[in-house]
N, C-alpha and C positions, 0 to 999 in steps of 0.2 A: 504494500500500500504506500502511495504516494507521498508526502508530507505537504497539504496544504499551506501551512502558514508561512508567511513570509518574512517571520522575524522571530529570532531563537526566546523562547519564556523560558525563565528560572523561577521556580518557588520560591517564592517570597511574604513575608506577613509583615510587611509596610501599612502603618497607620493612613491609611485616605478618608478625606472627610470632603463631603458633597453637598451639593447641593443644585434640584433643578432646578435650569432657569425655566421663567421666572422666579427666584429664589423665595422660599418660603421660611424653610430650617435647614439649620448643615444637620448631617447627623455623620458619625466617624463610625468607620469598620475598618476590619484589617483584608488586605488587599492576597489574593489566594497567587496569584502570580504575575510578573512585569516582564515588557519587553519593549522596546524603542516603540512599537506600535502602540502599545495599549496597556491596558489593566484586565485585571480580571476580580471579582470582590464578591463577598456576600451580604446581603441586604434583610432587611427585615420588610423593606416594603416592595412593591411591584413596580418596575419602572418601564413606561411602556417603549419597544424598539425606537429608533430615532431619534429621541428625546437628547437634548443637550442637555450636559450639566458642566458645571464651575467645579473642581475639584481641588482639593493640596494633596498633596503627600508630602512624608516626611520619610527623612531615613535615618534612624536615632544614633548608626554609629559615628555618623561626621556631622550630624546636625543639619544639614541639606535639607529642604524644602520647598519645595515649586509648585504655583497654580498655574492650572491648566483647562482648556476646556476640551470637554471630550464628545464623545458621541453614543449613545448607546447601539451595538450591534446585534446582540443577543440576548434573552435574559430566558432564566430559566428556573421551572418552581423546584425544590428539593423534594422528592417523595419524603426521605424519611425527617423532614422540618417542615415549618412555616415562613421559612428563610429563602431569598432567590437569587441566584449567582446570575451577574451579570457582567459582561464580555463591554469592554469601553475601547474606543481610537481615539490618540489625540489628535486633537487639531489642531496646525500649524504650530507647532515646538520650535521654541525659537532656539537656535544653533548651537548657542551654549548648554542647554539644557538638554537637547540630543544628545551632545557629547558628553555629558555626564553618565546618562542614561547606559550608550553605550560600551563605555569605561567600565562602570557599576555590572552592570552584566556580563562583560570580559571578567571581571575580578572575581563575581560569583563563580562562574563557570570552572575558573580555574582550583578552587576553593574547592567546590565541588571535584571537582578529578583526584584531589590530594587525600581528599578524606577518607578513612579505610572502610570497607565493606561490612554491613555487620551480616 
């Protein structure tokens, strides 16, 4: 099978907090996995496909923190919750914040390969 995506995710549990616009309430969760593309997170509430939102994340070991606005691409109910994972793209990242992004994901990656087997 093929690999769709077009941008490597690392597991990740980065604090993101949201909010649709038009903005209402933020509300924070921790983000399931990150890639130069997008996010991926779970929600308590239903957000419908398309939908823009304002987001930050945070990354607690260097204190980094970027908003951004995203898109909804997917969202999905959880059988065994009341919680819905939903799939985001950013829109237009501005170039310094790519290059973090894709940094941040080299270094996981590599982190990742180091670490032994259990």
């Amino acid at each position: 099978m093929q690999e769709r995506r077009k941008y490597t995710r690392v597991p990740e549990s980065l604090q993101v907090a949201y909010e649709i616009i038009p903005a209402e309430t933020i509300k924070e969760y921790l983000t399931k996995d990150i890639s130069q593309g997008g996010i991926r997170f779970l929600t308590h509430e239903f957000i419908p496909k398309d939908s823009r939102l304002r987001i930050r994340i945070t990354f607690p070991m260097t204190l980094f923190s970027f908003e951004a606005l995203v898109k909804c691409m997917w969202v999905r109910e959880l059988s065994y919750s009341d919680d819905f994972e939903v799939g985001v793209e950013f829109i237009d990242l501005p170039s310094e914040i790519l290059e973090y992004l894709v940094n941040y994901i080299k270094a996981s990656l590599n982190i990742k390969k180091k670490e032994p087997s259990s």
